[in-house]
N, C-alpha and C positions, 0 to 999 in steps of 0.2 A: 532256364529260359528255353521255351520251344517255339521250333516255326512250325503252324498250324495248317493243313489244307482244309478246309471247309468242304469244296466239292465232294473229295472222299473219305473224309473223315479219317485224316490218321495225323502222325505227326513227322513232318520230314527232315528232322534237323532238332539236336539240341545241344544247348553249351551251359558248364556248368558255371553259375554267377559265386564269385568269392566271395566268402563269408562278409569280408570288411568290403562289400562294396555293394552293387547294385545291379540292374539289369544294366541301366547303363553303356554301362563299360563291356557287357556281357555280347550286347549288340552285335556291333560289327565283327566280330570274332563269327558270328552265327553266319553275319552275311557272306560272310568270305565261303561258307561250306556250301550254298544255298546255289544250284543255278534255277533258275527265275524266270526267263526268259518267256515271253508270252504268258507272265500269272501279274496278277495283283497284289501290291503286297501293303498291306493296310499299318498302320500303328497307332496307339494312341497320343494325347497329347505327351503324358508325360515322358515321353520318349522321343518327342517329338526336338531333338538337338539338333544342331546345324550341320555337326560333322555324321551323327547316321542320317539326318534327310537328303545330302549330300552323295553317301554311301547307298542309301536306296535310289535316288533318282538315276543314277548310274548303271542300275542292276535292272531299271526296266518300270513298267509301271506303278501306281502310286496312290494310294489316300493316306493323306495327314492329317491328322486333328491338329489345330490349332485352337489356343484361351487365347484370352484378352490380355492375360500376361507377354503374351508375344505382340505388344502395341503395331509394333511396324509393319509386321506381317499381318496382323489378323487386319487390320486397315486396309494394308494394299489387298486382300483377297476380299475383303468385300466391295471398295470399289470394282475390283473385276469384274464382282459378279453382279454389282448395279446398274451396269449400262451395258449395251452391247452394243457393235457396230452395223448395219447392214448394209452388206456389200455391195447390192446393187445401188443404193442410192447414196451411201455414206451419210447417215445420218444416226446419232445416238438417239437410241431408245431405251426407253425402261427395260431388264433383263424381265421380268416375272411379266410383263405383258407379252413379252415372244413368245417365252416359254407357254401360256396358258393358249394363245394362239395358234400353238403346233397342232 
């Protein structure tokens, strides 16, 4: 398993995944070697667990893929991203009309 930087193309960290397992587990072992502070640190869904999205949000910023197999969260993150509030007036509006409006 390696952690990737994109900006310069190399690899900053890697942990060896045990034969009888998976990235999984290989994970947070990575994170612990990782300082992070001021990067992004992206995953896909299928890594997408409670206890590393947990383990990443601690370590700094963040993109998580989320399926439909995670009902409760992919729910709550699209209501989030369906309305928004504005501040000056408090009133909910459509997200994707603000946004096209910027």
């Amino acid at each position: 398993l390696s952690a990737w930087c994109s900006t310069n193309g190399l690899v900053l960290g890697q942990q060896k995944v045990d034969g009888k397992s998976n990235e999984i587990t290989a994970i947070p072992a990575l994170l612990e070697l990782l300082i992070v502070k001021g990067c992004v640190i992206t995953i896909d869904a299928m890594d997408c667990q409670q206890d590393i999205a947990f383990a990443i949000i601690e370590k700094g910023d963040y993109i998580l893929a989320v399926k439909d197999n995670q009902e409760f969260l992919h729910d709550y993150i699209q209501e989030a991203f369906a309305t928004r509030t504005d501040k000056r007036t408090g009133k909910k509006e459509d997200a994707a009309r603000f946004y096209i409006r910027k």
